[in-house]
C-alpha positions as CSV (number, residue, x, y, z in Angstrom):
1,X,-10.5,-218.5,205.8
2,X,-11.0,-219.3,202.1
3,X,-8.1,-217.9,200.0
4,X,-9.5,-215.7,197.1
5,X,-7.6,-216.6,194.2
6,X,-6.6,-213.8,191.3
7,X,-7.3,-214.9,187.8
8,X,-4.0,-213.7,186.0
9,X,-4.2,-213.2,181.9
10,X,-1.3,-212.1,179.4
11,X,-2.2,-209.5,177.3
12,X,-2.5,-211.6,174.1
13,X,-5.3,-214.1,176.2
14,X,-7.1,-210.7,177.7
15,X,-7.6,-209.4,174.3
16,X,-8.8,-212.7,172.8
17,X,-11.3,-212.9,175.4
18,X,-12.4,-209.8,174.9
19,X,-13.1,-210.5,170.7
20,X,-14.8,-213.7,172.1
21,X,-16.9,-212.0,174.3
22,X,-18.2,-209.3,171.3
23,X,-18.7,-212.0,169.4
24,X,-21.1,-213.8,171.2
25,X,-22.7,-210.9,172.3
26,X,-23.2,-209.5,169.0
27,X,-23.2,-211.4,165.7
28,X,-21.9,-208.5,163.7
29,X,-18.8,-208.6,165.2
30,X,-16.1,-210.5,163.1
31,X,-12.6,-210.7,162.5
32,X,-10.2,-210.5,159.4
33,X,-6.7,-210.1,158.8
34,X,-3.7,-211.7,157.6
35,X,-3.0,-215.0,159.8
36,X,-5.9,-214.0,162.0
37,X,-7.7,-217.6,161.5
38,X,-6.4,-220.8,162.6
39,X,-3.1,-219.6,163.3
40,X,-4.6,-217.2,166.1
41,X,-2.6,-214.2,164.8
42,X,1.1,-213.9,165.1
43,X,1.0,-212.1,168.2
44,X,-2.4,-214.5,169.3
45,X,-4.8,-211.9,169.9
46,X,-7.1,-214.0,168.0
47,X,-6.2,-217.3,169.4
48,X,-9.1,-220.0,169.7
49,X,-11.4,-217.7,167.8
50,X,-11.1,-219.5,164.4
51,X,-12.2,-223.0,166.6
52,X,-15.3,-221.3,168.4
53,X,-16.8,-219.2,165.5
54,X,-15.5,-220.7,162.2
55,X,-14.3,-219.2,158.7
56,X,-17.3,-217.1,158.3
57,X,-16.7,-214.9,161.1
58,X,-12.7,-215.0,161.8
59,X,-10.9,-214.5,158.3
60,X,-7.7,-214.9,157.0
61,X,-7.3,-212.5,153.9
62,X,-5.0,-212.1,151.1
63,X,-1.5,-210.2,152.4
64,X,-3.3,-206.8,150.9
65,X,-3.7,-204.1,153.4
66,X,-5.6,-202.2,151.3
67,X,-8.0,-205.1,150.5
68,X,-9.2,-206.3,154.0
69,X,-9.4,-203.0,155.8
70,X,-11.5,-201.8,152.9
71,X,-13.6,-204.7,152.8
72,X,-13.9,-203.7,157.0
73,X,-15.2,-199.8,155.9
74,X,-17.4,-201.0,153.8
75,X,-19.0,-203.9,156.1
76,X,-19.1,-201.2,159.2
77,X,-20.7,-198.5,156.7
78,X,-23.8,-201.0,156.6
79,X,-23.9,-202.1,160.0
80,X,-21.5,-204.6,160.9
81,X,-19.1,-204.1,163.4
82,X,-15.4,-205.5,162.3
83,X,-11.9,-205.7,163.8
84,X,-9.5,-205.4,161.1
85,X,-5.8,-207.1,162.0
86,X,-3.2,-205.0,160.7
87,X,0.0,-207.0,161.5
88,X,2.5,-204.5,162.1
89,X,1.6,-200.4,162.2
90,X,4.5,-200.1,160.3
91,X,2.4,-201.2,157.1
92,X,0.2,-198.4,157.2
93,X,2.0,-196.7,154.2
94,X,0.3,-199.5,151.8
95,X,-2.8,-198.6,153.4
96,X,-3.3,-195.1,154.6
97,X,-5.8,-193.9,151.7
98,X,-8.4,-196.7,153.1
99,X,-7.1,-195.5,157.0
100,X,-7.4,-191.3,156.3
101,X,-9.5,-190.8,153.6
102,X,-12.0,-193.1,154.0
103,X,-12.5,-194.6,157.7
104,X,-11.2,-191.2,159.7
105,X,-13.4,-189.1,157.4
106,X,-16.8,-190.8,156.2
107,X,-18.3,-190.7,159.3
108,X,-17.8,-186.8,159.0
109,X,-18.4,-186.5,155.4
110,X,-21.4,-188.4,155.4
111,X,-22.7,-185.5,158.0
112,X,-23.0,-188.5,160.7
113,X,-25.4,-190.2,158.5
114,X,-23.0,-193.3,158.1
115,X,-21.5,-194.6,161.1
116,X,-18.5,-196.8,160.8
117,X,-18.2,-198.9,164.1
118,X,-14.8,-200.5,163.3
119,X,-11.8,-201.3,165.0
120,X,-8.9,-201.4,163.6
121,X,-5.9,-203.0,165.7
122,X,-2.3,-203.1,165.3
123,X,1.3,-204.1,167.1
124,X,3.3,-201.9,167.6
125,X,6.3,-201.4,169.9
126,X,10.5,-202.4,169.4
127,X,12.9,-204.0,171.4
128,X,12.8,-207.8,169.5
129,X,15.9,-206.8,166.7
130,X,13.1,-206.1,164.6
131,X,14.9,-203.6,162.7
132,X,13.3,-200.1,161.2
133,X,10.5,-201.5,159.4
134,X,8.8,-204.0,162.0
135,X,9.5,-202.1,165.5
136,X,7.4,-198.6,165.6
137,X,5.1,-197.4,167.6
138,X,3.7,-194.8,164.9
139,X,1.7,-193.3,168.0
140,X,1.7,-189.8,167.1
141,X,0.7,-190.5,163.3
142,X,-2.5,-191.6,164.2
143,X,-3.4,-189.5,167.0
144,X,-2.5,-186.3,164.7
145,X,-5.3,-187.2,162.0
146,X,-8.6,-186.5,163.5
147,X,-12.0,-189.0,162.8
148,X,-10.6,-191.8,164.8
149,X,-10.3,-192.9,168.5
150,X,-6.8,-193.7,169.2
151,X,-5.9,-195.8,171.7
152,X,-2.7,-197.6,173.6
153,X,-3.6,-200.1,176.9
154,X,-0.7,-201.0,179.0
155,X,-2.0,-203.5,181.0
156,X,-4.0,-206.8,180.3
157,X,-6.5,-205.6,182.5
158,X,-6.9,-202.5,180.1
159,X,-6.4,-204.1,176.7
160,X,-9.8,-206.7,177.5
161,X,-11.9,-203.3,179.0
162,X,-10.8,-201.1,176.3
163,X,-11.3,-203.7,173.3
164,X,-14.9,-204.1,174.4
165,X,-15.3,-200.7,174.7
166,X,-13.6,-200.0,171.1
167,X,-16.0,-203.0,170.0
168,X,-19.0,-201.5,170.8
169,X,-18.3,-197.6,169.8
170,X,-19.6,-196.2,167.2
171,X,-16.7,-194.4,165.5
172,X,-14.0,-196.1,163.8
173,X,-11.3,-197.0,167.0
174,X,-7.2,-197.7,166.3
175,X,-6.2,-200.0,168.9
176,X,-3.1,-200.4,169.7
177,X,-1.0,-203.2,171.3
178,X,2.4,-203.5,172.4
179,X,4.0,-206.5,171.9
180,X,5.8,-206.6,174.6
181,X,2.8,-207.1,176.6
182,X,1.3,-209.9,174.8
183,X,3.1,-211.9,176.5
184,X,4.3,-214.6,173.7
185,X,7.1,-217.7,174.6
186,X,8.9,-216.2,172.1
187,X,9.7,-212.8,174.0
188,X,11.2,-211.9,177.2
189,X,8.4,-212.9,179.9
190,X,8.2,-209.7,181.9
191,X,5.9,-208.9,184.9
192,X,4.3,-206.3,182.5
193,X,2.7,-208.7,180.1
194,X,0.4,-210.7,183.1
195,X,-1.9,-209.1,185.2
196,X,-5.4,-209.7,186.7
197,X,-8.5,-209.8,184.6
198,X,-11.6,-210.7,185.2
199,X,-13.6,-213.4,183.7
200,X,-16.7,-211.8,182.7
201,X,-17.7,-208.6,180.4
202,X,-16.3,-205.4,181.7
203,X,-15.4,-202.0,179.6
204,X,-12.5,-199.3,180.2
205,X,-12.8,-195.8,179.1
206,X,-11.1,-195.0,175.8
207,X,-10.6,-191.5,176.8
208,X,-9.2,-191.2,180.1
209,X,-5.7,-191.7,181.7
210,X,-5.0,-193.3,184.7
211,X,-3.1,-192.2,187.5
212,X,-0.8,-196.0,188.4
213,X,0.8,-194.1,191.2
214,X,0.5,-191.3,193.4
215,X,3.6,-188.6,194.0
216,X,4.2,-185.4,194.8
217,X,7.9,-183.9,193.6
218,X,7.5,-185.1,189.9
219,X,5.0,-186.5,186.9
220,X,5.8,-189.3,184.8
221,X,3.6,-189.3,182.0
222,X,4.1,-192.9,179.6
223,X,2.2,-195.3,178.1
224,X,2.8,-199.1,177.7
225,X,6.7,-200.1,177.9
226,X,7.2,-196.4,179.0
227,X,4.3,-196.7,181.8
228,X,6.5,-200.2,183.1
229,X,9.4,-198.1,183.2
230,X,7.9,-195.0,184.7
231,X,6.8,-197.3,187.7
232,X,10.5,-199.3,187.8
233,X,12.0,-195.3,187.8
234,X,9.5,-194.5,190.3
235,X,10.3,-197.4,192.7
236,X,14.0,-196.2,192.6
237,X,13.8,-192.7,192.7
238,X,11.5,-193.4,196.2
239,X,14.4,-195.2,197.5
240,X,16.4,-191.4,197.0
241,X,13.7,-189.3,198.7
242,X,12.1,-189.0,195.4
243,X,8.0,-189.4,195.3
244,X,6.7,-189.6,191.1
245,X,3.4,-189.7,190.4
246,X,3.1,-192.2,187.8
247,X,0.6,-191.5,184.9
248,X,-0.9,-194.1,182.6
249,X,-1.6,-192.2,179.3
250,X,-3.9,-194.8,177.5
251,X,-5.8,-192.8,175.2
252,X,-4.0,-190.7,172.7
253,X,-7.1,-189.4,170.6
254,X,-9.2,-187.8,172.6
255,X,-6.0,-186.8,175.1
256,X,-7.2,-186.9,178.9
257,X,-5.6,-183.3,179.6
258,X,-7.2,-182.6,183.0
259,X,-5.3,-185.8,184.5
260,X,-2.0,-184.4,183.3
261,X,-2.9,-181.1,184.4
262,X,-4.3,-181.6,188.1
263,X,-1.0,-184.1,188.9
264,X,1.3,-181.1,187.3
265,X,-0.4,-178.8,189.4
266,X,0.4,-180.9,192.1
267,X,4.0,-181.7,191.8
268,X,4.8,-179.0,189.5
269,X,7.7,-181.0,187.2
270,X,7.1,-183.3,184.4
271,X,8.8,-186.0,182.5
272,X,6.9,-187.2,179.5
273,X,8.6,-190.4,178.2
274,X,7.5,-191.8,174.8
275,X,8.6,-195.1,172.5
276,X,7.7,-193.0,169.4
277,X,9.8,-190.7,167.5
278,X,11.0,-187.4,169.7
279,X,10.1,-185.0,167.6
280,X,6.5,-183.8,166.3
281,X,5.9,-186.4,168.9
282,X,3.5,-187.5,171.9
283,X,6.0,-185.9,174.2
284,X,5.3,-182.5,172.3
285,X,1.7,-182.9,172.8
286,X,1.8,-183.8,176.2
287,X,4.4,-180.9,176.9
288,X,2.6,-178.0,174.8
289,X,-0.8,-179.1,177.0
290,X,0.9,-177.8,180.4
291,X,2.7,-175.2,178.3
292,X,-0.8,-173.6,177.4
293,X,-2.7,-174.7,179.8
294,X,-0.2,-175.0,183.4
295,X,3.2,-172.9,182.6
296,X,3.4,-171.0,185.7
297,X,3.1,-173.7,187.7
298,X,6.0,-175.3,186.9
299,X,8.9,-175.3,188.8
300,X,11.5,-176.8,185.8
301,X,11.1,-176.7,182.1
302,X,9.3,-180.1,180.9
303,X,11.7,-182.8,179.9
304,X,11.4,-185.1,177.1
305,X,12.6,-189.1,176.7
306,X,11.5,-190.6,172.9
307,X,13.3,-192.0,170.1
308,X,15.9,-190.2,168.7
309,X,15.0,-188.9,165.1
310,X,16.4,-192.1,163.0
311,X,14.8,-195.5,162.0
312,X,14.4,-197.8,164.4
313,X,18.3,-200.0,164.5
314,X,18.6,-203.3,164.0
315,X,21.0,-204.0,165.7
316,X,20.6,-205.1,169.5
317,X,22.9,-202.5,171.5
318,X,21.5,-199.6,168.8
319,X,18.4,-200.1,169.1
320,X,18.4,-200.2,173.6
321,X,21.0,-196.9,173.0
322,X,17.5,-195.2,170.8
323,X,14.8,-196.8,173.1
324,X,13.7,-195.3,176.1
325,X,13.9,-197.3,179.3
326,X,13.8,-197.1,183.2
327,X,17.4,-196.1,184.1
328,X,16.8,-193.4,181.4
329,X,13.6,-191.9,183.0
330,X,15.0,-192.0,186.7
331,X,18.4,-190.3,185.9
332,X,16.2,-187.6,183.9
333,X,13.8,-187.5,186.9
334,X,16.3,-187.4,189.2
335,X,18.0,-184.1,187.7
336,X,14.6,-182.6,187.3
337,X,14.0,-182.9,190.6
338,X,17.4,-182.1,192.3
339,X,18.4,-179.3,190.1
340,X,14.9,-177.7,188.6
């Protein structure tokens, strides 16, 4: 019998791919950012582009935020489809008037007359003693501000499907990526940042969640590191009796609400767990959904894991005391469950 063997990608390759892919498909598709070009970008999600398609279609800018991505607007507004690099989310102060004012809100201004089929992607994500200013995940920020697609793969699998998929929609797309999950020799190699991916073209939804695991005594709702640790809370809560049902947010702007609500519904408890900021948060969204929408069928008030209200620490046994992480989602589960 002929062994079928699984093509395994890190999430930096996947999303690579993916660019490539566009890019042949479609010559409107280019790249810019700061050490986007030969260098591949610092966390090589454009790695071998520079090589394939040259200076004219993969470009390293000026280290002006406000520059590039405008220069992207303005190339989307007449037709071109760009995928602006900025390095770290937390830059966005230095260029929020080009994010808010001009690529969330000319599309709507404009009466749909000018389309701007941009993406604009970003790392995000802590854990690397990155200290407060490199080491966000800025989640809620974005999704709160309406005119873009927001969006937050977990998976390599997700982050090639849902970059073609940003790629070719026609409204302007933040994208997302976790660092962790790129998968650099430079981080901690976890199981999270490989995962199977296919070789040719395929596209993920960018507004639906995904249920990683069935349960029926408690949601889990996470995305990226706090998806990983959902399913390592999961695995040891099992071993107590304990069955979560695992849920795989994705998408932050549009929210898929009817996932959340039909595994509520089922196991009528939920733990939302969150690497953004606690309050004003993801976790509030997600909570204030069943709070409208599935109240009476909960069993336990909602309970929320996020990052305290200060900046990110740098220092190493701060910042794991601030960031969420399995043991913290289990022991929170765990009392849900036992005393709710």
């Amino acid at each position: 019998m002929e062994t079928v063997k699984t093509r395994m990608l890190t999430g930096n390759k996947a999303m690579a791919e993916a660019i490539a892919i566009e890019m042949e498909r479609d010559p409107n598709v280019f790249v810019l950012g700061e050490d986007v070009g030969a260098y591949g970008g610092i966390f090589g999600s454009t790695q071998g582009l520079f090589d394939k398609f040259g200076a004219d279609r993969v470009m390293d800018t000026p280290i002006s935020e406000t520059a590039f991505i405008g220069a992207a607007i303005g190339a989307a507004a007449e037709g071109m489809r760009p995928i602006a690099e900025l390095m770290f989310v937390d830059f966005f102060g230095v260029c929020m008037d080009q994010i808010y004012n001009q690529m969330a809100k000319i599309p709507y201004m404009s009466g749909g007359n000018v389309k701007l089929p941009m993406v604009l992607m970003t790392a995000v994500g802590g854990g690397y003693n990155d200290a407060a200013q490199h080491s966000q995940t800025l989640y809620a920020t974005f999704a709160h501000l309406p005119g873009m697609k927001v969006v937050a793969p977990s998976t390599p699998y997700d982050l090639k499907g849902m970059m073609i998929s940003a790629i070719r929609d026609d409204s302007p797309v933040v994208f997302m990526f976790h660092k962790t999950i790129q998968g650099l020799g430079w981080m901690d190699q976890l199981d999270a940042s490989l995962s199977h991916v296919p070789e040719e073209a395929y596209t993920v939804p960018l507004n639906k969640a995904n249920v990683v695991r069935e349960g029926r005594d408690v949601t889990i709702v996470g995305l990226q590191m706090t998806m990983h640790y959902a399913l390592q809370a999961a695995e040891k809560l099992s071993k107590e009796g304990i069955e979560a049902e695992v849920i795989d947010l994705r998408s932050l702007a549009p929210i898929d609400k009817e996932t959340i609500l039909t595994s509520v519904r089922k196991t009528h408890r939920l733990v939302v767990a969150d690497e953004d900021y606690l309050s004003y948060g993801v976790t509030a969204e997600v909570s204030a959904i069943i709070a409208e929408e599935a109240l009476y069928d909960l069993e336990a008030p909602v309970k929320r894991i996020a990052v305290p209200d200060v900046p990110i620490p740098y220092s190493r046994p701060l910042e794991q005391f601030v960031l969420p992480s399995a043991e913290k989602i289990f022991k929170e589960a765990k009392k849900l469950v036992n005393e709710g």
